[in-house]
C-alpha positions in Angstrom: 66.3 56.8 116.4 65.6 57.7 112.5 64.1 54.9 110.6 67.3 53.9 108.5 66.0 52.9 104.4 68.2 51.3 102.0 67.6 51.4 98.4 68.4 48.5 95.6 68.4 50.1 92.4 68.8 48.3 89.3 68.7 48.4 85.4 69.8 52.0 83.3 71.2 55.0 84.1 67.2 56.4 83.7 66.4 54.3 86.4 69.0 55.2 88.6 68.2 58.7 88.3 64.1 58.2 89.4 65.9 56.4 92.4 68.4 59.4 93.1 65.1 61.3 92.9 63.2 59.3 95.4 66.1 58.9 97.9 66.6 62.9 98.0 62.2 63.0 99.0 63.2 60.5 101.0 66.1 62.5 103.1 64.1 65.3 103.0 61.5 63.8 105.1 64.1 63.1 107.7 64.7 59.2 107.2 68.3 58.1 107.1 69.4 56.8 104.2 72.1 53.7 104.4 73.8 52.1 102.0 74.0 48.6 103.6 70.5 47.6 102.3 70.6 44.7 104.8 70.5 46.1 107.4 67.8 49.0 107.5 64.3 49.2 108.4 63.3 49.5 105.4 64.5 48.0 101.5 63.2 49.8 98.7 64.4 48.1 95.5 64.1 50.3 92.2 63.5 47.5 89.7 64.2 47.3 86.1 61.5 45.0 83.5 63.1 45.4 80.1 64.5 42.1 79.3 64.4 39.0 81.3 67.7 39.0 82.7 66.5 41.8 84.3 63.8 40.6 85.3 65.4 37.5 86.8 68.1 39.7 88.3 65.0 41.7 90.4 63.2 38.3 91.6 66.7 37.7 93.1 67.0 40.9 94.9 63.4 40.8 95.8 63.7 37.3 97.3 67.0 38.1 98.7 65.6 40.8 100.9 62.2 38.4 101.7 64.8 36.4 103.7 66.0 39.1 105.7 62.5 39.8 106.7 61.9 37.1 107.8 64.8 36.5 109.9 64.0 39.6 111.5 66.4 41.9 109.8 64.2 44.2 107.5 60.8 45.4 108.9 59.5 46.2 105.4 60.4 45.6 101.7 59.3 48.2 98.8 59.0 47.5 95.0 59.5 50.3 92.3 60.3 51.1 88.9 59.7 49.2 85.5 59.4 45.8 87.1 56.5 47.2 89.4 54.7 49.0 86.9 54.7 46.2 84.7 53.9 43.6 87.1 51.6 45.2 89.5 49.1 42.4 90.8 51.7 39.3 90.0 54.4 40.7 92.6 52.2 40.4 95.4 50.5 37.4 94.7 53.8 35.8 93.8 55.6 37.0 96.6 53.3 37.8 99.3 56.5 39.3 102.1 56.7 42.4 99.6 54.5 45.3 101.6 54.1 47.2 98.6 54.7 48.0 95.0 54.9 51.8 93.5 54.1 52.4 89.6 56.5 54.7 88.6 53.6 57.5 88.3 53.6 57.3 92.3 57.4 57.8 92.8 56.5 61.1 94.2 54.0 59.2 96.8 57.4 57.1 98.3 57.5 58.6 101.8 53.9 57.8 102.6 54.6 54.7 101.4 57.4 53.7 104.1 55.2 55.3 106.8 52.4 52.8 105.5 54.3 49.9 105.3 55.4 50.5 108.8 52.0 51.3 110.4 51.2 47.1 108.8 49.4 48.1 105.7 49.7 46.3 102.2 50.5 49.5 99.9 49.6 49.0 96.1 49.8 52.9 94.2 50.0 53.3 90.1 49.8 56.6 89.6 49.2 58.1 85.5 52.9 56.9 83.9 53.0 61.1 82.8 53.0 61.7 86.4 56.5 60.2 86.9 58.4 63.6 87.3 61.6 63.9 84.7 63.4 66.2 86.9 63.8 66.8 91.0 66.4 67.3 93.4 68.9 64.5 93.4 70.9 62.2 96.1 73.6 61.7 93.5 74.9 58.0 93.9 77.1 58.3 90.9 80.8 58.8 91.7 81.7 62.7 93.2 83.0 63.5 89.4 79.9 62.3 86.9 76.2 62.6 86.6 73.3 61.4 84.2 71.3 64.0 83.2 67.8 62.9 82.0 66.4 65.3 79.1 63.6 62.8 77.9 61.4 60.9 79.4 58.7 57.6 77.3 59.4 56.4 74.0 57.0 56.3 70.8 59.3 54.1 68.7 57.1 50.5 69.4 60.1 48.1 68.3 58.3 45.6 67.9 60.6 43.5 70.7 60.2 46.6 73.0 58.0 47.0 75.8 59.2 50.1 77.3 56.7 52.0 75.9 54.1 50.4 78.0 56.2 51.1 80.6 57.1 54.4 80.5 54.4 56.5 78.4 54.5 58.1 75.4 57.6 60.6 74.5 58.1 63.6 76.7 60.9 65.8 76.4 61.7 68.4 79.5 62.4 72.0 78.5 66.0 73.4 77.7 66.0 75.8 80.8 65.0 72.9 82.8 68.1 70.7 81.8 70.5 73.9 82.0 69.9 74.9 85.2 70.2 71.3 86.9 73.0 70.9 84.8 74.7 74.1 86.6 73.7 72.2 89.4 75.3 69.4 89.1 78.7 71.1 88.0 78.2 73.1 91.2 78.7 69.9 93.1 81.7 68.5 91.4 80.3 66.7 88.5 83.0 67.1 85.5 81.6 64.6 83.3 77.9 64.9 82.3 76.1 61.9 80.4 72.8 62.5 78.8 70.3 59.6 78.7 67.0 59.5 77.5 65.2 56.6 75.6 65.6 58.4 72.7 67.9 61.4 73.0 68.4 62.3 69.4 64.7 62.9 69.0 64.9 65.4 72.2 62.5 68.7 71.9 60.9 67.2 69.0 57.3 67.7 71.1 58.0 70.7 72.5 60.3 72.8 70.1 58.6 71.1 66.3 62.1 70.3 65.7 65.4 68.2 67.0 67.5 70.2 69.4 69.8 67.9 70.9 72.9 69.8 69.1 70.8 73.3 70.2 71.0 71.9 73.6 74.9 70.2 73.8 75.9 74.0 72.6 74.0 75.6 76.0 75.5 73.0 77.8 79.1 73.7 76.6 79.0 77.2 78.2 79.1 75.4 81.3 82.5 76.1 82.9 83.0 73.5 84.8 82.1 70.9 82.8 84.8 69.1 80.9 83.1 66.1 79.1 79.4 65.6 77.9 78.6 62.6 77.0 75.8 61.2 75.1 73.7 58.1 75.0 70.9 56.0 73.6 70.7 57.9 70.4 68.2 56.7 67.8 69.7 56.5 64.3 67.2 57.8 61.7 66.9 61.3 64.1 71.0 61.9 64.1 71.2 64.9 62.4 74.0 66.9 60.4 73.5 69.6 63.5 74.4 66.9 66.0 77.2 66.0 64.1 78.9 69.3 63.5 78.4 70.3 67.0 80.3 66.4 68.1 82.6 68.1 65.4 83.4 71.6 67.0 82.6 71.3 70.3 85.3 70.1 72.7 83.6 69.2 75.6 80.9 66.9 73.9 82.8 63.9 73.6 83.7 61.8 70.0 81.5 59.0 71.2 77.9 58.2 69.8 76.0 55.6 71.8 73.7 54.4 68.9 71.4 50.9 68.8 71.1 49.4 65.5 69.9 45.9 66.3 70.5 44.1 63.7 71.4 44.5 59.7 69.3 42.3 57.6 66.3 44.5 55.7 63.7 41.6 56.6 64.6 41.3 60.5 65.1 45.5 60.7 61.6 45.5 58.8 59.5 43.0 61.6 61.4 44.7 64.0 59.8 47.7 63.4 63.3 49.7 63.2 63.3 52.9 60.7 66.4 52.1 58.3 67.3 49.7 56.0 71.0 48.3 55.8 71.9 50.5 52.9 70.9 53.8 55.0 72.1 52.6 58.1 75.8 51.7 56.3 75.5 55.4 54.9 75.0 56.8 58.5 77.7 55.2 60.1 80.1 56.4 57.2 78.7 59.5 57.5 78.9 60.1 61.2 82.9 58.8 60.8 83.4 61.3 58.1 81.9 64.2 59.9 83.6 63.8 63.4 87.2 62.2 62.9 87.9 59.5 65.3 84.8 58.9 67.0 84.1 56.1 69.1 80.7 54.6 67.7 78.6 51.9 70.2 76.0 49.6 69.2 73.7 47.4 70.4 72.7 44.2 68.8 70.1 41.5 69.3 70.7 37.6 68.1 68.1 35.2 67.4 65.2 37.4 67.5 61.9 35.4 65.9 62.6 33.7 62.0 66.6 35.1 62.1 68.0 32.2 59.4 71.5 31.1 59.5 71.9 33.3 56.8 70.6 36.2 58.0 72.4 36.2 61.2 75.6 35.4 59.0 74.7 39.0 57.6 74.9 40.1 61.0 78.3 38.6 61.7 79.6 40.1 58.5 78.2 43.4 59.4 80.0 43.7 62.1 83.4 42.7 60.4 83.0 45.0 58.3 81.6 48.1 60.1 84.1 47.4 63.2 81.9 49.5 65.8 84.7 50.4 68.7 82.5 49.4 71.2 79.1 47.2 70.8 77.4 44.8 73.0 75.4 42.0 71.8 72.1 40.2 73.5 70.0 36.7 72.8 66.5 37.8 71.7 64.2 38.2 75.3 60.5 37.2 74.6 58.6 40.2 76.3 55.0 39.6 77.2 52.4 42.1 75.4 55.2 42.7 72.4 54.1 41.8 68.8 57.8 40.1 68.6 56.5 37.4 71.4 54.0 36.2 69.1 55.3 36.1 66.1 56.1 32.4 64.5 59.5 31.0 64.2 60.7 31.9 67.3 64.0 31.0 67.7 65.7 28.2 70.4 66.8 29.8 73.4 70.2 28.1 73.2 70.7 29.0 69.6 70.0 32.5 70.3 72.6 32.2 73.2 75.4 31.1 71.0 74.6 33.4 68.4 74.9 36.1 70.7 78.5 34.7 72.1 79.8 34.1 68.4 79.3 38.2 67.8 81.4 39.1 70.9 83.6 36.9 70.2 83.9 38.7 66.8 83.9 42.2 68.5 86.6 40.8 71.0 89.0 40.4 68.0 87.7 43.7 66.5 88.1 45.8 70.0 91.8 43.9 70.3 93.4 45.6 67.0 91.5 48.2 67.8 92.9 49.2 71.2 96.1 48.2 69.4 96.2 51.4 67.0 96.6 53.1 70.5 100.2 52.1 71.3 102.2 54.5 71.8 99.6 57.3 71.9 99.0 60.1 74.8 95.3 60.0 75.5 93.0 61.4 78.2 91.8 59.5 81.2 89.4 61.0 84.3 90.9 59.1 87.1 88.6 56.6 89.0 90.2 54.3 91.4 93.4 52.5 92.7 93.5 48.7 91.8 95.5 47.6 95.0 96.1 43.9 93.6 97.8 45.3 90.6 99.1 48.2 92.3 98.4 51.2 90.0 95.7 53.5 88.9 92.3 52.6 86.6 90.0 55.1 84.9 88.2 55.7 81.8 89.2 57.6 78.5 86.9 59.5 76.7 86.1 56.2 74.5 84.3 55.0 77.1 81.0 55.4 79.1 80.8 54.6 82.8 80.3 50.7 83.5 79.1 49.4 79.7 82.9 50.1 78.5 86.5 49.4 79.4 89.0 50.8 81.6 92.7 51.9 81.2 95.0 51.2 83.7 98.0 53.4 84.6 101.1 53.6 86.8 102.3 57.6 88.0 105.3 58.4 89.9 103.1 60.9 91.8 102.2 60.5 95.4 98.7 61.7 95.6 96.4 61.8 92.6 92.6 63.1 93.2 89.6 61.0 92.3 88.1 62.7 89.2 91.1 64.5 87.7 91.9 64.5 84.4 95.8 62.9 83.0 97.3 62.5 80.0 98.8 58.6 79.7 100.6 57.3 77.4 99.2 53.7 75.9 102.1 50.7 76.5 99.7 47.7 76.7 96.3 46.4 75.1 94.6 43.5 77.7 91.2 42.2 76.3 89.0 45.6 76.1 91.3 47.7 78.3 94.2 49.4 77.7 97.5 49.9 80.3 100.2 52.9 80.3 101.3 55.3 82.2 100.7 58.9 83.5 102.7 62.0 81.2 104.3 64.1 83.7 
């Protein structure tokens, strides 16, 4: 009988796509992948170290899968990805059951890892972070319809709060003939929707090409046929450029959605942060980027109580986003990060404090998000079918507003008998509820 492995993966799309790699080696080599991870041979779980929610939500997993063991259910338990490379001799000393922990420069090294673990031996491999391949054949665990597409791979930016540099190595983008033929790939399988992810995507073939060619790539990518929606995320603000924008213009297929962390607002915060733009550039961007592509859906990313934030300053913040009124944004308490200049700087901030100031700004985008989504009754829009919610007895998918998982959902009702996971409808908007919108299917 095959030895049957289970994989855990956690954190970012990035993440899941070194797993997707390491699952197709795995395959290869003639193992049987599972997908009840509690009961296999052997658990790999992909971990992600950025913040430490994440980290907390790995030590769970991790522990989760030590009991198993030792009830007999799991010969063997695996560590990878950020969590691993970051805490490479603390994961075995704190939890002694794991049988081995992977660097993500020894990814590639993963099936004579399992053959290790099961022969009784202790595995510890941290291979150079460059070695970590950007591309490989893929087990795609995505739905049958859309696929993250990695372009980039490390990050030179050193936010001062950030510790994925250490993680994952300095900047590296992957060549455009690369990403074009697993792209064709990819819409050879199904995938309709294709989402681009990177650390930092806008600075994409900056080391290789001497210049930014994300909007040189989105226009290759376009003459895909298959494709109906590219999507883009994790773009860093001071490298959006007015190429990027005329192409999110012109293009149909790239979608009217810019996935863009900002952080925060105040010019002393931005400044120890170690961000590039002030709040008077920033402001001109995002009227810039609204003026240039008519009714795009702009994302951001904020982070509350980060170390010496005043009341005053994070009332900037909250008047910021009043005023900006992002579509979609997400906001986070301040994580400490061992080996970040942000963890020792003075004044940090209360834990709790940071907590609350991080609920008062979603409570603010929940009002924002609400008349938002309200400027949409009556109108037809898009949606790539998903699911059936059998409770409430109709249809759910996304809209071209929104990214897989991190956005809402817009639930429908069709008088046709069959619809096909992955299709694309036209619905007309009846109902706003919270961040999600309810209609029905346009014959």
């Amino acid at each position: 009988m095959a030895i049957r492995v289970g994989m855990a993966s956690l954190g970012c799309p990035k993440n899941q796509i070194d797993a997707e790699v390491m699952l197709h080696k795995i395959q290869h080599k003639g193992y049987k992948l599972v997908n009840d991870t509690g009961n296999c041979d052997v658990v790999i779980v992909n971990t992600c170290g950025f913040i430490q929610s994440a980290k907390e939500e790995a030590i769970e997993n991790i522990i989760e899968f030590i009991n198993l063991k030792n009830e007999g259910k799991i010969k063997s338990i695996i560590v990878t990805g950020c969590l691993a490379e970051r805490y490479r001799e603390e994961i075995l000393t704190e939890m002694p059951e794991v049988d081995a922990v992977v660097g993500i420069g020894s990814n590639d090294k993963i099936c004579d890892v399992i053959q290790a673990t099961l022969a009784g031996k202790k595995v510890q491999k941290y291979g150079p972070k460059e070695d970590l391949k950007i591309c490989g054949d893929r087990v795609l665990t995505t739905l049958p319809y859309y696929a993250y597409l990695k372009i980039a791979e490390g990050c030179d930016n050193c936010c001062s709060y950030c510790a994925i540099p250490s993680i994952r190595g300095r900047f590296r983008s992957r060549p455009m003939e690369e990403i074009i033929e697993e792209a064709k790939w990819l819409a050879s399988q199904g995938v309709k929707e294709l989402i681009l992810v990177a650390q930092d995507t806008t600075r994409y073939g900056q080391d290789l090409y001497g210049e930014y060619y994300l909007a040189k790539l989105l226009k290759e990518l376009c003459k895909i046929e298959d494709l109906v929606w590219i999507r883009i995320l994790y773009c860093y603000p001071d490298k959006v450029t007015d190429e990027l924008l005329d192409v999110m213009a012109t293009e149909e297929k790239v979608c009217k959605y810019m996935d863009i962390p900002l952080q925060h607002c105040n010019d002393e915060i931005l400044k120890a942060m170690n961000r590039p733009m002030n709040k008077k550039d920033t402001v001109a961007l995002l009227q810039k980027i609204r003026e240039r592509v008519p009714g795009i859906t702009l994302r951001t990313t904020l982070i509350a109580g980060f170390p010496g934030e005043t009341e005053e300053q994070f009332a900037e913040l909250v008047e910021f986003v009043k005023e900006m009124k992002f579509e979609r944004l997400g906001c986070f308490a301040y994580s400490e990060e061992e080996g970040t200049r942000a963890a020792m700087m003075e004044n940090q901030v209360p834990e709790k404090v940071r907590e609350r100031r991080a609920e008062l700004i979603m409570e603010e985008q929940m009002t924002i998000m609400e008349q938002d989504n309200e400027k949409k009754l009556g109108q037809e829009i898009t949606v790539v079918l998903e699911g059936v919610d059998k409770l409430a007895d109709c249809y759910f998918g996304r809209s071209e507003a929104d990214a897989p998982d991190i956005d809402g959902k817009v639930f429908f009702t069709s008088s046709k008998k069959e619809l096909v996971m992955g299709d694309f409808l036209k619905v007309k908007v009846n109902e706003v509820c919270d961040y999600d919108l309810v209609g029905e299917e346009i014959e």
